[in-house]
C-alpha positions in Angstrom: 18.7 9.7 -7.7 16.7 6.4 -7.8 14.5 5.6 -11.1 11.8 6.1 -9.3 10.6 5.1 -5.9 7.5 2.6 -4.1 6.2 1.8 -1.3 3.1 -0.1 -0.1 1.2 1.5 3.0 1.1 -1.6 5.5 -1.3 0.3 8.1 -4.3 2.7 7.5 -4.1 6.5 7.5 -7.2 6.5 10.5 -3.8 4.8 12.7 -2.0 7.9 12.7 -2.3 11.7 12.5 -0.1 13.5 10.0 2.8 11.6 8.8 1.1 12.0 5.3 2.5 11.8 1.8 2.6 15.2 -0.4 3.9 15.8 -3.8 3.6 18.8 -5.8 3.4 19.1 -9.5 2.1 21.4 -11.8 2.0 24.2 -9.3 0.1 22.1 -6.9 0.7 20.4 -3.6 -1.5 17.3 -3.3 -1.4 15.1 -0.3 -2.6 11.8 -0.5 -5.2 9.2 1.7 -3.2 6.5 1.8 -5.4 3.0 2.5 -3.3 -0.1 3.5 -2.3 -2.1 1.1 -1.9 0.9 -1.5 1.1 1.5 -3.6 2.6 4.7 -4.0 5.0 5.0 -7.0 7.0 8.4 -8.4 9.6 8.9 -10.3 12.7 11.5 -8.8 11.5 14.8 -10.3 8.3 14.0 -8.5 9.3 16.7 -5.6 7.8 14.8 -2.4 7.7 14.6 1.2 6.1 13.5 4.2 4.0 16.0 6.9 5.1 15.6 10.6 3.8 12.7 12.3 1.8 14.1 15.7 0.8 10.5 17.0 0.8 6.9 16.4 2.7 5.0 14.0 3.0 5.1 10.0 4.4 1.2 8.7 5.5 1.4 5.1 7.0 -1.1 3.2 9.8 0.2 0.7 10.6 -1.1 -2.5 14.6 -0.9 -3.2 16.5 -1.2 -6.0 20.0 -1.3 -4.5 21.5 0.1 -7.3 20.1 3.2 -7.0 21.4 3.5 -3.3 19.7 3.0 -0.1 20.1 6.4 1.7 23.6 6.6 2.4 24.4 10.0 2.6 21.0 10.1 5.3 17.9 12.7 4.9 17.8 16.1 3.7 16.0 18.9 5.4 14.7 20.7 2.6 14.8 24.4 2.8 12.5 27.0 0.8 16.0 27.8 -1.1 15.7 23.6 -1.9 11.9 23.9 -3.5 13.0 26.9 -4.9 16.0 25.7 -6.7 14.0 22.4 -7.5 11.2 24.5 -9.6 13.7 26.6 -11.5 15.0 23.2 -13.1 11.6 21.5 -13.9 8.9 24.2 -14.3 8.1 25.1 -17.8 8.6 29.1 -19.0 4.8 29.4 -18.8 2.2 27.9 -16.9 -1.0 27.2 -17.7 -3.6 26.9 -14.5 -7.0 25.5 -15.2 -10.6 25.1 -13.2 -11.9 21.6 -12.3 -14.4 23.6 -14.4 -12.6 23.5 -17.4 -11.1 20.5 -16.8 -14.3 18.5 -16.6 -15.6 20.4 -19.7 -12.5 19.1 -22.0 -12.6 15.9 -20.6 -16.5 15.2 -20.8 -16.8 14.9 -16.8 -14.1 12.7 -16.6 -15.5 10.6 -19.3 -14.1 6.8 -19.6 -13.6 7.6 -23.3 -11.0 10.1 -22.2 -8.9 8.0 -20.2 -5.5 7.8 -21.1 -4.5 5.2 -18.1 -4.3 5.0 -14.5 -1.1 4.5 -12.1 0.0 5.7 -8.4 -1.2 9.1 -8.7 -4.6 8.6 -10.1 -6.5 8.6 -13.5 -5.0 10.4 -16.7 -6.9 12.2 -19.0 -6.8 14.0 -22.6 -9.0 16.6 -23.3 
């Protein structure tokens, strides 16, 4: 596994349809608008993966480390038995699922005095 991976979106999302990024964590799937010129950084237990591209053409720059590898052994084609094995190592005994209610409530709407820092996923907050 690399340490983590990046890559800087080179055209805009409006260029293309699907062909978008995903990730899930914490029993969500997320998938991002990606702007050109935006980098997107995750480390390996990050699971992630990109929706089918229907038409036109997604340009991506990606940032290598060649000691991690560059692909070698070529792409997997994830099965459900894949995501399924995946969650079993990284998901915690219990989870705990929260509202944007509650979560704008412990964090003061998000308040800037509840900012923990910012990176290629978004804003983190404590609360």
């Amino acid at each position: 596994y690399a340490t983590h991976t990046s890559q800087i979106t080179l055209n805009a999302d409006t260029e293309y349809s699907g062909g978008r990024l995903c990730f899930f964590s914490a029993d969500t799937l997320t998938v991002l608008s990606r702007p050109a010129g935006s980098l997107s950084q995750h480390r390996p237990h990050v699971l992630h993966g990109v929706t089918a591209l229907h038409s036109g053409t997604r340009k991506s720059l990606f940032v290598v480390d060649e000691a991690n590898g560059l692909g070698e052994s070529g792409v997997v084609r994830v099965t459900h038995a894949h995501v399924s094995a995946f969650l079993d190592t990284v998901a915690p005994p219990k989870s705990h699922h929260f509202t944007y209610a509650q979560l704008a409530d412990a964090t003061e709407q998000f308040s800037a005095s509840h900012l923990l820092g910012s990176g290629g996923f978004g804003e983190g907050f404590h609360g």
